[in-house]
C-alpha positions in Angstrom: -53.5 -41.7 16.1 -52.0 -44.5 17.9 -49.6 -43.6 20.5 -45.9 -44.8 20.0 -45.1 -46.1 23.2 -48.4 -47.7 25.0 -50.3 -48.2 21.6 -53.0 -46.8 22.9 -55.6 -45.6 19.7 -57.2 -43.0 21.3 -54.5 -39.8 21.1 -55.4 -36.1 21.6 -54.2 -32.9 19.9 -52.8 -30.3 22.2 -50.8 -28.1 19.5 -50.8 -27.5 15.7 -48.2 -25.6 14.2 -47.8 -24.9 10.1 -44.7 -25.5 9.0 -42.0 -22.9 7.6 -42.7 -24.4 4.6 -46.3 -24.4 4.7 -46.3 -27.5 3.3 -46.6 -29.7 6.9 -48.8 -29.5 9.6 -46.3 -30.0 13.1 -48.9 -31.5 16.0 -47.9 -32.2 19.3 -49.9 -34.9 20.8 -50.6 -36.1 24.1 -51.8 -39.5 25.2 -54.5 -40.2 28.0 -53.3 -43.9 28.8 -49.5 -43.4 29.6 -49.4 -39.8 29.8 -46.3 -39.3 27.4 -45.9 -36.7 24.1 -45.3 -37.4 21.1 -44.9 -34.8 17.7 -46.7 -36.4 14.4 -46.5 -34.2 11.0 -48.9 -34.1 8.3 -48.5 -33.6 4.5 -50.3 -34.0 1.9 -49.5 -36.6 -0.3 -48.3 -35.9 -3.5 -48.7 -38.2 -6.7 -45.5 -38.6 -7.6 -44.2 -40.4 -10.9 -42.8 -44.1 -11.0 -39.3 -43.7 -11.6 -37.9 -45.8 -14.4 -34.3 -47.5 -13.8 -31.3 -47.0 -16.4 -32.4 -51.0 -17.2 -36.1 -50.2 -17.4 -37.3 -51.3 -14.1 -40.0 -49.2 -12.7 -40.5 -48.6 -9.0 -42.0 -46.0 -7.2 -40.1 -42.6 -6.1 -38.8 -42.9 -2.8 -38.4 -39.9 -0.9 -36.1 -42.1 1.8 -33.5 -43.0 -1.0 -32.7 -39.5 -2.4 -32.1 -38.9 0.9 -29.9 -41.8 2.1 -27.8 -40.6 -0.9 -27.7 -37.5 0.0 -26.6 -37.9 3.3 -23.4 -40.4 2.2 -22.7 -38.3 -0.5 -22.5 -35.0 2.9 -21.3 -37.4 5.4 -18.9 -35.2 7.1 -19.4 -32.1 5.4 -21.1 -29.0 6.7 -24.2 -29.7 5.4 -27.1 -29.8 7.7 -30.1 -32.3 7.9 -32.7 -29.4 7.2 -30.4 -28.7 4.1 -30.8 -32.0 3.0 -34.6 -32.6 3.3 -35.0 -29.2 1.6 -32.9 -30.9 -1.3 -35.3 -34.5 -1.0 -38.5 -31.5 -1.1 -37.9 -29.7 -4.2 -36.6 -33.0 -6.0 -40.1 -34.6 -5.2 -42.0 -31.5 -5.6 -40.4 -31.4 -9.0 -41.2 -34.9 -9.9 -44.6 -34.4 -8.4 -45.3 -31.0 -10.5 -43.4 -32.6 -14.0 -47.3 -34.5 -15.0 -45.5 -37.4 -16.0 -46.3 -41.1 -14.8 -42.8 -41.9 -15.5 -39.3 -40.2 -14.7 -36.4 -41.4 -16.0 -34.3 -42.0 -12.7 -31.1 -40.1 -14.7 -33.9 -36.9 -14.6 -33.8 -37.2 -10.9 -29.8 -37.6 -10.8 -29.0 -34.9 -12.9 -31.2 -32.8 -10.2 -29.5 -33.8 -7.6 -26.1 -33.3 -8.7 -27.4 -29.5 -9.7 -28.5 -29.6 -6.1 -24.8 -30.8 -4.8 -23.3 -28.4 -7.2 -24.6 -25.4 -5.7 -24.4 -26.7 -2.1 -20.8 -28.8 -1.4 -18.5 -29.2 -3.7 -16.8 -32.1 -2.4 -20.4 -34.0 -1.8 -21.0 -32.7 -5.5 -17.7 -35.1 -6.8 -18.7 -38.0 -4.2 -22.0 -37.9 -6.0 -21.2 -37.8 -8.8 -18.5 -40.6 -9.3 -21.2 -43.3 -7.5 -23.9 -42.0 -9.8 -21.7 -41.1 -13.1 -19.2 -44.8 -12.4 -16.4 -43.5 -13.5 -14.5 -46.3 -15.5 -11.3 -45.1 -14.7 -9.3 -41.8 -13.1 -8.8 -40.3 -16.6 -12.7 -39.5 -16.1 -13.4 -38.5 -12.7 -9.9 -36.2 -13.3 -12.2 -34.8 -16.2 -15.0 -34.3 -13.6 -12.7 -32.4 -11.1 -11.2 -30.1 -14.1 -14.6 -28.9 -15.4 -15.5 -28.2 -11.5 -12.3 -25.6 -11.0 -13.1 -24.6 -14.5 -16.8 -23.7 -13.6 -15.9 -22.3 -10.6 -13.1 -20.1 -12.2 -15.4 -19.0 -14.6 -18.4 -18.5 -12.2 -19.0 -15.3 -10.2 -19.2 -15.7 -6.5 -22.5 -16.2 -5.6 -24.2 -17.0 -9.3 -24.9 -20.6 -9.4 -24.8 -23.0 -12.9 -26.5 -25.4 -13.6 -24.9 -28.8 -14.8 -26.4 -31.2 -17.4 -26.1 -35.1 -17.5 -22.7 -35.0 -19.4 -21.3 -32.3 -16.7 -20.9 -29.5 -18.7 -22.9 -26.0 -17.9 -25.9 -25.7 -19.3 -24.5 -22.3 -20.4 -21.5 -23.6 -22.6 
């Protein structure tokens, strides 16, 4: 492993950790040339689907992408960075596990927003009206009135699940 800082290729090992997980490998690694530390993590990698765009275009998942939108959609919210990469995990492990070549990039929206839903309310709406494009107020209004609705209707600490038009999946 090349170090970071002196690019030096020769790096040693001096600590290997599982993750919580159990799905990463934390090493800490020390180099000979400049004497500095530096932590590297190892996964495996998963074959994930190509995702398919809303006007057919294919490109391949990108972990990095779910989570810059997750992070706009929580910017300033409590929501923590370890709650976010949890959310980027399970989306990919779920387009990893599906055994498609192809996801429909709505599939992986629709997760996400369940994701939001459950988590931060308010990230939950700011998602939702960038990935839903509300044409007007009358909709997003819509959006906001099935939330209290749900939430009226939802015991505290039971979660539901949303479909791609917004409605539970239990209505």
């Amino acid at each position: 492993m090349r170090c970071p800082f002196c690019k030096h290729r020769d790096t040693r090992v001096i600590d290997s950790r599982l993750s919580g997980d159990g799905d990463t490998i934390r090493r800490r690694r020390a180099c000979p040339e400049c004497d500095r530390r530096f932590t590297t993590y190892e996964r495996v990698e998963d074959t994930v689907p190509v995702v398919v765009k809303k006007d057919g275009r294919r490109e391949p998942f990108d972990r990095a992408k779910i989570i810059g939108g997750l992070k706009r959609a929580c910017e300033k919210r409590p929501v923590s960075m370890e709650t976010i990469e949890a959310i980027a995990d399970r989306i990919e492990r779920q387009a990893a596990e599906s055994g498609s070549k192809e996801i429909p990039s709505s599939d992986i929206g629709t997760a996400l927003m369940n994701e939001l839903h459950s988590i931060d309310q308010v990230a939950y709406v700011r998602f939702a009206s960038v990935y839903r494009s509300f044409k007007d107020i009358d909709e997003f209004m819509h959006e906001l009135e099935d939330l209290i609705r749900l939430r009226k209707e939802t015991p505290p600490g039971e979660q539901r699940p949303r479909d791609k038009k917004g409605e539970s999946s239990a209505s």
